[in-house]
mmCIF file of the protein (N, C-alpha, C, O) and its ligand, coordinates in Angstrom:
data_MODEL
# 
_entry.id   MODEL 
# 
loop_
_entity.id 
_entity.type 
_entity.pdbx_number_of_molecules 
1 polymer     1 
2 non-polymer 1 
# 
_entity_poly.entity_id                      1 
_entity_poly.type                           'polypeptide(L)' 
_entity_poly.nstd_linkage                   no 
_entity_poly.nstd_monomer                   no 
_entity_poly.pdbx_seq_one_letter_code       
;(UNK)(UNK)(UNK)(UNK)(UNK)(UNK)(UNK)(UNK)(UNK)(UNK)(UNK)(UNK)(UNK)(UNK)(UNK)(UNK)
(UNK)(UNK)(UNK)(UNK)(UNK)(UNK)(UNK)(UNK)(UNK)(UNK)(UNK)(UNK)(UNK)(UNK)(UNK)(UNK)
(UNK)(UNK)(UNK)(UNK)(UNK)(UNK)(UNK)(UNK)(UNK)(UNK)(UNK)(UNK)(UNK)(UNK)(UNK)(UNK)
(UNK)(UNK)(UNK)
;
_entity_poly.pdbx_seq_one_letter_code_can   XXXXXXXXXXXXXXXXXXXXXXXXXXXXXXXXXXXXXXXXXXXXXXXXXXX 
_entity_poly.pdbx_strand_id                 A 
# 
loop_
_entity_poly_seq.entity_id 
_entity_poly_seq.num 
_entity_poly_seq.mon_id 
_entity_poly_seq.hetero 
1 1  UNK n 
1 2  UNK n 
1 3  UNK n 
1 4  UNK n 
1 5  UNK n 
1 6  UNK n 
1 7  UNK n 
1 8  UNK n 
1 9  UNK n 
1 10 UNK n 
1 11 UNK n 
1 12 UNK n 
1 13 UNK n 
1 14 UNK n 
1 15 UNK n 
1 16 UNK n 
1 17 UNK n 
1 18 UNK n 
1 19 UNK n 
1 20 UNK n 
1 21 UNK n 
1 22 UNK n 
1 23 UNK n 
1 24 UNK n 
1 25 UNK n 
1 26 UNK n 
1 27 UNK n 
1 28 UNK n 
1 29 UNK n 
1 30 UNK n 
1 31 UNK n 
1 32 UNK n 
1 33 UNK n 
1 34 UNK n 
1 35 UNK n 
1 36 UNK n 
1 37 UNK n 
1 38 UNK n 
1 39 UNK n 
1 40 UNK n 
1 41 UNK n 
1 42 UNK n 
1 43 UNK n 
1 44 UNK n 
1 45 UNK n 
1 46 UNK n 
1 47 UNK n 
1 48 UNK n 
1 49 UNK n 
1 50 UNK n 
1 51 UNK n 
# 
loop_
_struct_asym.id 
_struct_asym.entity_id 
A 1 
B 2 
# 
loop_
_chem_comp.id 
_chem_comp.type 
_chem_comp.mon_nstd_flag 
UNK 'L-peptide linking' . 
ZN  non-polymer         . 
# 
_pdbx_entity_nonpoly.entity_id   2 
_pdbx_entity_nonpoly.name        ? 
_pdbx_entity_nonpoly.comp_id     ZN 
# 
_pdbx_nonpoly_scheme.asym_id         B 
_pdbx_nonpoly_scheme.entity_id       2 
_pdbx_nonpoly_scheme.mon_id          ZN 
_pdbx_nonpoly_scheme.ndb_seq_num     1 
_pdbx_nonpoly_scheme.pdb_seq_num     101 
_pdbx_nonpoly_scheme.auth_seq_num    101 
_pdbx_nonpoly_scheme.pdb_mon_id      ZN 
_pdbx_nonpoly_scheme.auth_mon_id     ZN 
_pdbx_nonpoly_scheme.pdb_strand_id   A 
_pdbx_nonpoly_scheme.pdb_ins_code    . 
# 
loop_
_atom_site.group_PDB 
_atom_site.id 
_atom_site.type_symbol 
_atom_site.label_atom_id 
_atom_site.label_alt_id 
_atom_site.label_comp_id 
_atom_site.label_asym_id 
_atom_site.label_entity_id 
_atom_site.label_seq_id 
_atom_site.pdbx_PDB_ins_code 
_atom_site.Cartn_x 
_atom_site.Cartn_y 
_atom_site.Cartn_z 
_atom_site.occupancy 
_atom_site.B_iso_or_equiv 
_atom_site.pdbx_formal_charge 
_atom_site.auth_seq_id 
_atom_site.auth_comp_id 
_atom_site.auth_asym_id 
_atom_site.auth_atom_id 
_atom_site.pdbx_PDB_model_num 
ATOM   1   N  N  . UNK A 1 1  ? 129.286 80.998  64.473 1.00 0.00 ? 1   UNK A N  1 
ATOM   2   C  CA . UNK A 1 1  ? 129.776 80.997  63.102 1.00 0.00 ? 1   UNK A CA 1 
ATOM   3   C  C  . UNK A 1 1  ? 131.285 81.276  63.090 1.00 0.00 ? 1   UNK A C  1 
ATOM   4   O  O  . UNK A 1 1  ? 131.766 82.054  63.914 1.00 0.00 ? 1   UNK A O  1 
ATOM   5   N  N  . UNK A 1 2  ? 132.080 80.625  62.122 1.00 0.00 ? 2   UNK A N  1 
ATOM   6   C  CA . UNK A 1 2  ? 133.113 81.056  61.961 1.00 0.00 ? 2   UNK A CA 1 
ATOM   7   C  C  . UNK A 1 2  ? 134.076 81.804  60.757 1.00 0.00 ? 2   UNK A C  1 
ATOM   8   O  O  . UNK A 1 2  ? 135.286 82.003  60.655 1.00 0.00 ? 2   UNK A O  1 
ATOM   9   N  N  . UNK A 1 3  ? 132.844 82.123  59.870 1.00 0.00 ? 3   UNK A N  1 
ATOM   10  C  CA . UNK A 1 3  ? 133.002 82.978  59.073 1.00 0.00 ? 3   UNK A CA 1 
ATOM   11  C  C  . UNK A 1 3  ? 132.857 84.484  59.829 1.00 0.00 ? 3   UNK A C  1 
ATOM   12  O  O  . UNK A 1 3  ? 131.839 84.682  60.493 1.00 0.00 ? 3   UNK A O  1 
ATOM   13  N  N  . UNK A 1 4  ? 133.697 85.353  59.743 1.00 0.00 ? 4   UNK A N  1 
ATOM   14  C  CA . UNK A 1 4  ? 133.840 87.035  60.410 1.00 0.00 ? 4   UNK A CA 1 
ATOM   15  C  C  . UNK A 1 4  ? 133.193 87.346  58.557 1.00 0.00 ? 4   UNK A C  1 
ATOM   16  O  O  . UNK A 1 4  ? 132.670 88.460  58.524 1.00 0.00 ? 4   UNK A O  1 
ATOM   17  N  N  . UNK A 1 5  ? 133.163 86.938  57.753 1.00 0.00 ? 5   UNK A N  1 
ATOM   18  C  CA . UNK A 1 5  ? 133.221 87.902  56.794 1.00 0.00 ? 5   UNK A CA 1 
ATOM   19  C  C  . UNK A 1 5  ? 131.451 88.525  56.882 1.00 0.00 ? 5   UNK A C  1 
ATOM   20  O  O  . UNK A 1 5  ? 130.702 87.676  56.398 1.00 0.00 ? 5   UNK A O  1 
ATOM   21  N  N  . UNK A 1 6  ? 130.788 89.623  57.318 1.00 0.00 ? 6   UNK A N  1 
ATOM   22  C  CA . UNK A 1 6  ? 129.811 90.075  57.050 1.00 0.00 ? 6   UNK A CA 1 
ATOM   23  C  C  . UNK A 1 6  ? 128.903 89.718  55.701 1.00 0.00 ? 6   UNK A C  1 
ATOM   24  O  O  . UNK A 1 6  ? 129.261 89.930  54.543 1.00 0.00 ? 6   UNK A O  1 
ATOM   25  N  N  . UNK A 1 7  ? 127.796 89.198  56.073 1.00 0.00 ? 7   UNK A N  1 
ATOM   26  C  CA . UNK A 1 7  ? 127.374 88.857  54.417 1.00 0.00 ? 7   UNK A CA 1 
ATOM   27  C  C  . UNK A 1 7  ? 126.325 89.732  54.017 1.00 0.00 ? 7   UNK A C  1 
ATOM   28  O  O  . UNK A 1 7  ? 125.333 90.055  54.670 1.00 0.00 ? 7   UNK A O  1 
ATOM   29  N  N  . UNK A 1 8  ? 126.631 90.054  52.957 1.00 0.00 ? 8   UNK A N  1 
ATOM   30  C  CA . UNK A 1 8  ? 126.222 91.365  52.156 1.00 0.00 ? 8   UNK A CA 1 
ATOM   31  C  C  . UNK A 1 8  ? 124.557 91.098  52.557 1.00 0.00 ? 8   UNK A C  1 
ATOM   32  O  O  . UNK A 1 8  ? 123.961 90.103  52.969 1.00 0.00 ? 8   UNK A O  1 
ATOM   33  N  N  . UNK A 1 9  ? 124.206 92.227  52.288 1.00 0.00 ? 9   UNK A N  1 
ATOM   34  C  CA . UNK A 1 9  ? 122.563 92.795  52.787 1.00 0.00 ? 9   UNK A CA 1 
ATOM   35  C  C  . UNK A 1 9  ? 121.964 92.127  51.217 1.00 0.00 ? 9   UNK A C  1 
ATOM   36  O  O  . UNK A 1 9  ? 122.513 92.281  50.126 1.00 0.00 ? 9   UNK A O  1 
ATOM   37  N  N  . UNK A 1 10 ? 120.608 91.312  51.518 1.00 0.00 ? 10  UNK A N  1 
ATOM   38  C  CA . UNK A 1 10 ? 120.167 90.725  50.688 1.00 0.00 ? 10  UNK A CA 1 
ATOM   39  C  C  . UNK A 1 10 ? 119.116 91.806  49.768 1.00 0.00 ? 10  UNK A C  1 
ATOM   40  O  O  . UNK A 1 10 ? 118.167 91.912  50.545 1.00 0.00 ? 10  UNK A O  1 
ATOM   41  N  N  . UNK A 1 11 ? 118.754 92.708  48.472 1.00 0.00 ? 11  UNK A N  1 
ATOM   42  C  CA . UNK A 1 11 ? 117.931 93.363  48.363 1.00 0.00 ? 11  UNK A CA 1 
ATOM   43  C  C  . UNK A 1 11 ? 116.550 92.939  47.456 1.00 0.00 ? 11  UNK A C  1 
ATOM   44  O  O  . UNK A 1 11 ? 116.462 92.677  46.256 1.00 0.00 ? 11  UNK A O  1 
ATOM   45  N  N  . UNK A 1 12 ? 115.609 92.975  48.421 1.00 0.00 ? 12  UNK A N  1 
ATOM   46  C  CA . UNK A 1 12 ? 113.982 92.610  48.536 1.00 0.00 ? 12  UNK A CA 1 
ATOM   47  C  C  . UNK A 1 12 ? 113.735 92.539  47.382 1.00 0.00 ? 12  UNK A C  1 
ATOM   48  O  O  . UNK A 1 12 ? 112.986 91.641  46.996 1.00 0.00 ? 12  UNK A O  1 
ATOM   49  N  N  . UNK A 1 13 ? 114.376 93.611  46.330 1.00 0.00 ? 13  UNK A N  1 
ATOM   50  C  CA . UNK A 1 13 ? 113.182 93.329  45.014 1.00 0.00 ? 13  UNK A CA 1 
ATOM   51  C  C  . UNK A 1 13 ? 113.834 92.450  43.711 1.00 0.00 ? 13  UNK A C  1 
ATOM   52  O  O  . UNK A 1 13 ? 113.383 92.409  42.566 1.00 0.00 ? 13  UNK A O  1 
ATOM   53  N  N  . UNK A 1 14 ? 114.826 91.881  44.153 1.00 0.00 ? 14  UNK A N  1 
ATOM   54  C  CA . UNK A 1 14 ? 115.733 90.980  43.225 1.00 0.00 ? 14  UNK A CA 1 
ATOM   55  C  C  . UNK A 1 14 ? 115.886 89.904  44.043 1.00 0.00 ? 14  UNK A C  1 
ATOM   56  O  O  . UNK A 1 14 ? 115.859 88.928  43.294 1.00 0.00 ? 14  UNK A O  1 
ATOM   57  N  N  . UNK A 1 15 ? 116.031 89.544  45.160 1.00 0.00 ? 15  UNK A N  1 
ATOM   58  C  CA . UNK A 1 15 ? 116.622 88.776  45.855 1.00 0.00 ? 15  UNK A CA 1 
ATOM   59  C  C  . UNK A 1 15 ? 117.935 87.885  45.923 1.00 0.00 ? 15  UNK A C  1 
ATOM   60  O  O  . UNK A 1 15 ? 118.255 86.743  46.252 1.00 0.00 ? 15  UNK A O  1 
ATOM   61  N  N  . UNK A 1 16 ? 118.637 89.284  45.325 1.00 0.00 ? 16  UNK A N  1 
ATOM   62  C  CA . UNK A 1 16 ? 120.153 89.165  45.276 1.00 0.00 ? 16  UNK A CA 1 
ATOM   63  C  C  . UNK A 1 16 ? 120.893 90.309  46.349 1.00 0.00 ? 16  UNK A C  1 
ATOM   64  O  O  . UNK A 1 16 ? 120.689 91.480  46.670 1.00 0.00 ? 16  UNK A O  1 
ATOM   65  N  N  . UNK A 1 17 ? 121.882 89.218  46.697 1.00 0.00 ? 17  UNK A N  1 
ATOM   66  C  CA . UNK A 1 17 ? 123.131 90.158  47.288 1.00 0.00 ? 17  UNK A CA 1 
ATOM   67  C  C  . UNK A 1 17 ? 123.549 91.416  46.836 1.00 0.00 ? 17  UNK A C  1 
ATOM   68  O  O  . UNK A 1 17 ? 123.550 91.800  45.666 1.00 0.00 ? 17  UNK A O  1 
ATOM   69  N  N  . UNK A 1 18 ? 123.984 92.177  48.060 1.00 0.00 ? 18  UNK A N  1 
ATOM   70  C  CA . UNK A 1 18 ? 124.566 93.571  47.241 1.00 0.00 ? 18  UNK A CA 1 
ATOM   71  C  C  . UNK A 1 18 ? 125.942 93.980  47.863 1.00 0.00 ? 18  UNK A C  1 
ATOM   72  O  O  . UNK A 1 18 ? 126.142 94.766  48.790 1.00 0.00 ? 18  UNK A O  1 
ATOM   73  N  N  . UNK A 1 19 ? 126.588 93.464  47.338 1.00 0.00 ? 19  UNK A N  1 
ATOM   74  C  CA . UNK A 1 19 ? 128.042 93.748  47.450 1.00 0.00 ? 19  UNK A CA 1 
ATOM   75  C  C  . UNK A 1 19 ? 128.454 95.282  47.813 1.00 0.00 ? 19  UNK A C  1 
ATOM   76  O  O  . UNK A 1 19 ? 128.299 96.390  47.301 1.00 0.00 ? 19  UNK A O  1 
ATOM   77  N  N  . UNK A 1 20 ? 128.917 94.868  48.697 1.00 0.00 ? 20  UNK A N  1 
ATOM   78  C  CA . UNK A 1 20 ? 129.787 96.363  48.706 1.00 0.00 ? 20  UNK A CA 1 
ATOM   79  C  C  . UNK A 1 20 ? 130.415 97.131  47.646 1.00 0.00 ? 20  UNK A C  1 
ATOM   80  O  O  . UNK A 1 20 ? 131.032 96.471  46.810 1.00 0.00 ? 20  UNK A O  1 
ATOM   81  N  N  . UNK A 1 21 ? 130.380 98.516  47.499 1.00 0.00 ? 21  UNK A N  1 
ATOM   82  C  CA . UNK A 1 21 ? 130.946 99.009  46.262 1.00 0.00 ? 21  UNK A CA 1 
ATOM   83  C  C  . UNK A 1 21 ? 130.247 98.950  44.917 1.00 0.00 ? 21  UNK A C  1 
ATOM   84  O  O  . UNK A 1 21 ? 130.843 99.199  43.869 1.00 0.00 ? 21  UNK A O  1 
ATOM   85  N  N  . UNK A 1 22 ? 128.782 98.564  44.985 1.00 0.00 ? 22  UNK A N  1 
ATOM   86  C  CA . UNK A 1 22 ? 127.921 98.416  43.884 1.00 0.00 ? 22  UNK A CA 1 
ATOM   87  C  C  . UNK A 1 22 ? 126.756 100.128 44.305 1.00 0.00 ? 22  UNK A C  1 
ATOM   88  O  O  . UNK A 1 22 ? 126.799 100.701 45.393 1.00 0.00 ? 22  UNK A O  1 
ATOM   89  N  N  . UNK A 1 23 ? 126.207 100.399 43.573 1.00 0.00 ? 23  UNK A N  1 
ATOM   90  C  CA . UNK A 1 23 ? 125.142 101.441 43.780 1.00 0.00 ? 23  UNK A CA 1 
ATOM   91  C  C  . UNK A 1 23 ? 123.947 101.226 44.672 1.00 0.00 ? 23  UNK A C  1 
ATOM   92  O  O  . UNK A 1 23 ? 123.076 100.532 44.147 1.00 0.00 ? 23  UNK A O  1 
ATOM   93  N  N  . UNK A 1 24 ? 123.688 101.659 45.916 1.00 0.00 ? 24  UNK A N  1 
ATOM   94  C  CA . UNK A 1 24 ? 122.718 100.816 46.297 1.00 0.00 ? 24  UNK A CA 1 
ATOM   95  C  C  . UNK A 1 24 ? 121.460 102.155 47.186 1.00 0.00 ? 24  UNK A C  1 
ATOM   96  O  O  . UNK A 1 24 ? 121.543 103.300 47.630 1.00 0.00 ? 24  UNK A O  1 
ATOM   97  N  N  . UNK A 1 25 ? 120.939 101.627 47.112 1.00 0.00 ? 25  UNK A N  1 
ATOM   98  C  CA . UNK A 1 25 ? 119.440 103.096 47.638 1.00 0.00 ? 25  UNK A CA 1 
ATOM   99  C  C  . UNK A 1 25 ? 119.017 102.375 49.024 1.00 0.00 ? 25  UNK A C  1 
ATOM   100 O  O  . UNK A 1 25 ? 118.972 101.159 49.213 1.00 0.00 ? 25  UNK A O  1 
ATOM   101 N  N  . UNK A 1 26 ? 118.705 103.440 49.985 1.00 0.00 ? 26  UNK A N  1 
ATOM   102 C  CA . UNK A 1 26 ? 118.049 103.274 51.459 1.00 0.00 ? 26  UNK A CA 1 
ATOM   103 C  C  . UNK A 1 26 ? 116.598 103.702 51.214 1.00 0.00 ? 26  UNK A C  1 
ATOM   104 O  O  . UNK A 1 26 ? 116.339 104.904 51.159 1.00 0.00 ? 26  UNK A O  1 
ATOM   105 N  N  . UNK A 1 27 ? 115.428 102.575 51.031 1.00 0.00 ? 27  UNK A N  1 
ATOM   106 C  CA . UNK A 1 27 ? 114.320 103.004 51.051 1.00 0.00 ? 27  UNK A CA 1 
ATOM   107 C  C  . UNK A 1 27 ? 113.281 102.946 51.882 1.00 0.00 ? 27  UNK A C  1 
ATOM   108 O  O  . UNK A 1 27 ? 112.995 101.942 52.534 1.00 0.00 ? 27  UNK A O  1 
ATOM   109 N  N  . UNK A 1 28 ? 112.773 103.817 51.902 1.00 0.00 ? 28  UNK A N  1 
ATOM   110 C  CA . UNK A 1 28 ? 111.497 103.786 53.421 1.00 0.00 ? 28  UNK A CA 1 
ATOM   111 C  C  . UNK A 1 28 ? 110.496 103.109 52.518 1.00 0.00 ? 28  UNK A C  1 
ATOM   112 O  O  . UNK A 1 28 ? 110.103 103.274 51.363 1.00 0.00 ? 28  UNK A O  1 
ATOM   113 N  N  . UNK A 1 29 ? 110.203 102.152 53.665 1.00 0.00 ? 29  UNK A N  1 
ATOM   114 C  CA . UNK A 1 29 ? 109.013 101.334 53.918 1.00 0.00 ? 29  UNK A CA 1 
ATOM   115 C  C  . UNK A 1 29 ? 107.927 102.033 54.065 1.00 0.00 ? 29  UNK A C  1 
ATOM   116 O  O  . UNK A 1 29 ? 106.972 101.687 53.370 1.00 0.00 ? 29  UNK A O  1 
ATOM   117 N  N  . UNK A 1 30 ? 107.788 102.955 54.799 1.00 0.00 ? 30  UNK A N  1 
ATOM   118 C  CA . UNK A 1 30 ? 106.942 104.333 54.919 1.00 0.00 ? 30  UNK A CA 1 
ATOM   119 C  C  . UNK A 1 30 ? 106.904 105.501 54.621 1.00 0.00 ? 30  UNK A C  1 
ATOM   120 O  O  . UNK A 1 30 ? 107.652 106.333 55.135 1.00 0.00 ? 30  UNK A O  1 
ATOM   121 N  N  . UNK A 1 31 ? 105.963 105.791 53.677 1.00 0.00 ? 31  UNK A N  1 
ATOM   122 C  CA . UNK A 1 31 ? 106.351 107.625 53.414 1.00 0.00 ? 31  UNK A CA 1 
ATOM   123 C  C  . UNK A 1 31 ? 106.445 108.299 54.114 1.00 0.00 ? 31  UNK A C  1 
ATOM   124 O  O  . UNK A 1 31 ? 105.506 108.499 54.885 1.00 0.00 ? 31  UNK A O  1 
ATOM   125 N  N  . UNK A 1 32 ? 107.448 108.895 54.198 1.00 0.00 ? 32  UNK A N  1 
ATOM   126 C  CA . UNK A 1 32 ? 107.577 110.165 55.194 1.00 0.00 ? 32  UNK A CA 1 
ATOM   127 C  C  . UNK A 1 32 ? 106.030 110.976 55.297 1.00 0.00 ? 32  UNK A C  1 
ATOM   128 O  O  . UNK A 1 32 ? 105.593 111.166 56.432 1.00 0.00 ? 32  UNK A O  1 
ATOM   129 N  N  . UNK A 1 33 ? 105.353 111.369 54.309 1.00 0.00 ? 33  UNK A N  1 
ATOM   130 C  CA . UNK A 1 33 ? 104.596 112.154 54.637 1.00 0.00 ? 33  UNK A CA 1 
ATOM   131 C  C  . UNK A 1 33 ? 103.423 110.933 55.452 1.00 0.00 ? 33  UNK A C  1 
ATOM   132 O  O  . UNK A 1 33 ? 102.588 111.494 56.162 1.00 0.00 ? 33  UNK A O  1 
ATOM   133 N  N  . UNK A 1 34 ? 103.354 109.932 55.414 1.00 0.00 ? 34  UNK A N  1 
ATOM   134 C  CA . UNK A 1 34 ? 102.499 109.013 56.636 1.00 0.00 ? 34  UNK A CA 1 
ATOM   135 C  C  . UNK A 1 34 ? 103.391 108.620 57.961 1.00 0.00 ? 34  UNK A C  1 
ATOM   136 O  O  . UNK A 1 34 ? 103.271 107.652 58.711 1.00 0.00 ? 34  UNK A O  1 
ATOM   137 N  N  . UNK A 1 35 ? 104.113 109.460 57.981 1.00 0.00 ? 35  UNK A N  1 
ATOM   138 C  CA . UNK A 1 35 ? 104.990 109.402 59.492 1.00 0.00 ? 35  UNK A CA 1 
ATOM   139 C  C  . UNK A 1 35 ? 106.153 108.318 59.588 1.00 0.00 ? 35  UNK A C  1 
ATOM   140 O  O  . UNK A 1 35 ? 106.639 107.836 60.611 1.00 0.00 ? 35  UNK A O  1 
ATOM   141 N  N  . UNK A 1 36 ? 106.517 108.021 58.071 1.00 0.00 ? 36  UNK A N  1 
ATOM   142 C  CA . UNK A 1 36 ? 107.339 107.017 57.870 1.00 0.00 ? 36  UNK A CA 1 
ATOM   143 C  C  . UNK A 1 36 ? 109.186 107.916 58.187 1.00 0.00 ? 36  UNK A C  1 
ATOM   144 O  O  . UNK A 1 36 ? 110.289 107.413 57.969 1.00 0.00 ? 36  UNK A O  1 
ATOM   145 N  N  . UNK A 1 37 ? 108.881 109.269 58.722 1.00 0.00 ? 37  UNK A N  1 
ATOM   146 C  CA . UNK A 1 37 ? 110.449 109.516 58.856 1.00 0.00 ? 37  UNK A CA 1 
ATOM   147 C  C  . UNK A 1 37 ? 111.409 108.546 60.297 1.00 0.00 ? 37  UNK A C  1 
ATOM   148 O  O  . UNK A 1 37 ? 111.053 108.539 61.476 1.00 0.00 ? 37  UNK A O  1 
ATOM   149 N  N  . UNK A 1 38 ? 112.310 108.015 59.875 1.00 0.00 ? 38  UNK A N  1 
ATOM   150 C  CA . UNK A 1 38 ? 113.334 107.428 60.958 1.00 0.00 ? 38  UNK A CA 1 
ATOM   151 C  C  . UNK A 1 38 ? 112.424 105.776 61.042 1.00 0.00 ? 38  UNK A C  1 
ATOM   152 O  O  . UNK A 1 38 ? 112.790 104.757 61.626 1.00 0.00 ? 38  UNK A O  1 
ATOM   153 N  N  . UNK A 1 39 ? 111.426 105.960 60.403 1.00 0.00 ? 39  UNK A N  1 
ATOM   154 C  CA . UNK A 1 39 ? 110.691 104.305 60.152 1.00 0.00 ? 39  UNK A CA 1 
ATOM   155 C  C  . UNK A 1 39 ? 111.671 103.538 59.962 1.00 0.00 ? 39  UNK A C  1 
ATOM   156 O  O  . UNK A 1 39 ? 112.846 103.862 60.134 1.00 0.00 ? 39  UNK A O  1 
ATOM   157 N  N  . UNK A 1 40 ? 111.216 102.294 59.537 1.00 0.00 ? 40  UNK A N  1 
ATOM   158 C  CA . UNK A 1 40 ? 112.111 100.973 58.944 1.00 0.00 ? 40  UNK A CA 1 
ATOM   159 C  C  . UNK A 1 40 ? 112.598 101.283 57.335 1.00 0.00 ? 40  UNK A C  1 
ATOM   160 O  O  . UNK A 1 40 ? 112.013 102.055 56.574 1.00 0.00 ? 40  UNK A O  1 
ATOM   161 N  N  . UNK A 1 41 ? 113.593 100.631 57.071 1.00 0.00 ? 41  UNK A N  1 
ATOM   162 C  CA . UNK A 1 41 ? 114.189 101.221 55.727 1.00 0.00 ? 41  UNK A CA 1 
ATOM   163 C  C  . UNK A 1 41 ? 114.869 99.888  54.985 1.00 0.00 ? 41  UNK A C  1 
ATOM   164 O  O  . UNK A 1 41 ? 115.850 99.378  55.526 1.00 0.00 ? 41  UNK A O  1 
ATOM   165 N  N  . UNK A 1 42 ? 114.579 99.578  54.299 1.00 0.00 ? 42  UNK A N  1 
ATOM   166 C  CA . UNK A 1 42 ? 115.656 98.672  53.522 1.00 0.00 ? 42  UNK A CA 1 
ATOM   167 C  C  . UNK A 1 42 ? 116.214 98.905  52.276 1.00 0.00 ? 42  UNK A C  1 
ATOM   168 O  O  . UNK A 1 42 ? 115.777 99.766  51.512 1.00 0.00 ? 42  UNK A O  1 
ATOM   169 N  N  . UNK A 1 43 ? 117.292 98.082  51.992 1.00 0.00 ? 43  UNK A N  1 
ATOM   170 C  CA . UNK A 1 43 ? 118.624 98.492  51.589 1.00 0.00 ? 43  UNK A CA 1 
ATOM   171 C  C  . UNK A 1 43 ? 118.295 97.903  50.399 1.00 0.00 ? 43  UNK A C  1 
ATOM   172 O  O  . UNK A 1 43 ? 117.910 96.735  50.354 1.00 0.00 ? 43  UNK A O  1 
ATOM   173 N  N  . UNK A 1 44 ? 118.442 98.793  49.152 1.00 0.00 ? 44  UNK A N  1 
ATOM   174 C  CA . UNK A 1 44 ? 117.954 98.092  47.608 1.00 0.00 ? 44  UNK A CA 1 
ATOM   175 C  C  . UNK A 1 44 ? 119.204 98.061  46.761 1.00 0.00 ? 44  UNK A C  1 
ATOM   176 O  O  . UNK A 1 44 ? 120.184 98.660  47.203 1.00 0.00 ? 44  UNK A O  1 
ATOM   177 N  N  . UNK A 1 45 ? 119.311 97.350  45.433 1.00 0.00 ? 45  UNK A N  1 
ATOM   178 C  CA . UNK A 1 45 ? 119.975 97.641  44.258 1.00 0.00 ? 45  UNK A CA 1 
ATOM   179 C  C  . UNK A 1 45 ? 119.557 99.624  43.792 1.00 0.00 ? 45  UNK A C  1 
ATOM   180 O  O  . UNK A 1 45 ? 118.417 99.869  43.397 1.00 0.00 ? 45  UNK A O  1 
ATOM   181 N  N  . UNK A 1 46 ? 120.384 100.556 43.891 1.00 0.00 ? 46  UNK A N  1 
ATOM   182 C  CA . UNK A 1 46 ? 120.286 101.662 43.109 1.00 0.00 ? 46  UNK A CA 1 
ATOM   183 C  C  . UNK A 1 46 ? 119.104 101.332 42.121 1.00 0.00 ? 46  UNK A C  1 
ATOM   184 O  O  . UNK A 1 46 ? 117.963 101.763 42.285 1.00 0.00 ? 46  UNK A O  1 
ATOM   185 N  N  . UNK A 1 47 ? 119.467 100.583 41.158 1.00 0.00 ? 47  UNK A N  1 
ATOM   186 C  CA . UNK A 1 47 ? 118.467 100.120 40.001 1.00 0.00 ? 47  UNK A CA 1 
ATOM   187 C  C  . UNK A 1 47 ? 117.578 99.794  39.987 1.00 0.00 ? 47  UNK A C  1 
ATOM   188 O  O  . UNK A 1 47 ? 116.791 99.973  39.057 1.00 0.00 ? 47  UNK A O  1 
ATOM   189 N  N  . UNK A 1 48 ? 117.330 99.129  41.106 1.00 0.00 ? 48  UNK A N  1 
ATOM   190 C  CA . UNK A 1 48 ? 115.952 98.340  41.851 1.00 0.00 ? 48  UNK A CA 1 
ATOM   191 C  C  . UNK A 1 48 ? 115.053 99.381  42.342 1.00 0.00 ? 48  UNK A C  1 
ATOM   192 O  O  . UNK A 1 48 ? 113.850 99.558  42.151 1.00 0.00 ? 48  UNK A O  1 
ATOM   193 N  N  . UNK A 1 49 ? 116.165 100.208 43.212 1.00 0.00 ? 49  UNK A N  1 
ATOM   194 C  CA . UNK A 1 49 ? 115.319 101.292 43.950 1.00 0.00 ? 49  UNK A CA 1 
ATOM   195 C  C  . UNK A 1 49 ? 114.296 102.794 42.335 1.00 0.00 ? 49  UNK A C  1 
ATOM   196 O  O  . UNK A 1 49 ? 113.467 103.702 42.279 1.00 0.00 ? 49  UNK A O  1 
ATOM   197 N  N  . UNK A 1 50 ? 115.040 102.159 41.643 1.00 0.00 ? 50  UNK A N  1 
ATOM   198 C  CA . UNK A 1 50 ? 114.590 103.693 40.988 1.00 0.00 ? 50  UNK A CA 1 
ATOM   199 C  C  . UNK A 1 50 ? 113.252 102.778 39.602 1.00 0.00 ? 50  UNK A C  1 
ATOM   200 O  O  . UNK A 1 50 ? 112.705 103.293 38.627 1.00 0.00 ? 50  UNK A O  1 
ATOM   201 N  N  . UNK A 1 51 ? 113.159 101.379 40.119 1.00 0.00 ? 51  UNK A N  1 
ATOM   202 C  CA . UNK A 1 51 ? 112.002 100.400 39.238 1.00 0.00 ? 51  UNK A CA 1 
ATOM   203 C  C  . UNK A 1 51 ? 110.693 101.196 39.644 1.00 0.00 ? 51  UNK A C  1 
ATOM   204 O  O  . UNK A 1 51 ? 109.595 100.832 39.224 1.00 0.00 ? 51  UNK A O  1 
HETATM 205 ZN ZN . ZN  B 2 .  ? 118.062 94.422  43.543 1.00 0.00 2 101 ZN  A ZN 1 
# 
């Protein structure tokens, strides 16, 4: 590729881009209390994350 520009992390429950500098939440895929700590995590809209 010859684009360097990093392309923004896509978030799962909109399936929109999330720009840098917007509000954005790290959510576990797994509850911690089912052994989901250091699990897989993806990267949401803030807004999305708190639906
Ligand atoms: Zn979203």
């Amino acid at each position: 590729m010859t684009d360097d520009t990093p392309a923004d992390p896509i978030c799962p429950l909109c399936d929109r881009p999330i720009p840098p500098g917007v509000p954005q939440s790290l959510h576990h895929l797994v509850p911690k209390l089912r052994g989901g700590k250091g699990g897989p995590t993806v990267l949401l809209h803030q807004i999305c994350g708190l639906m």
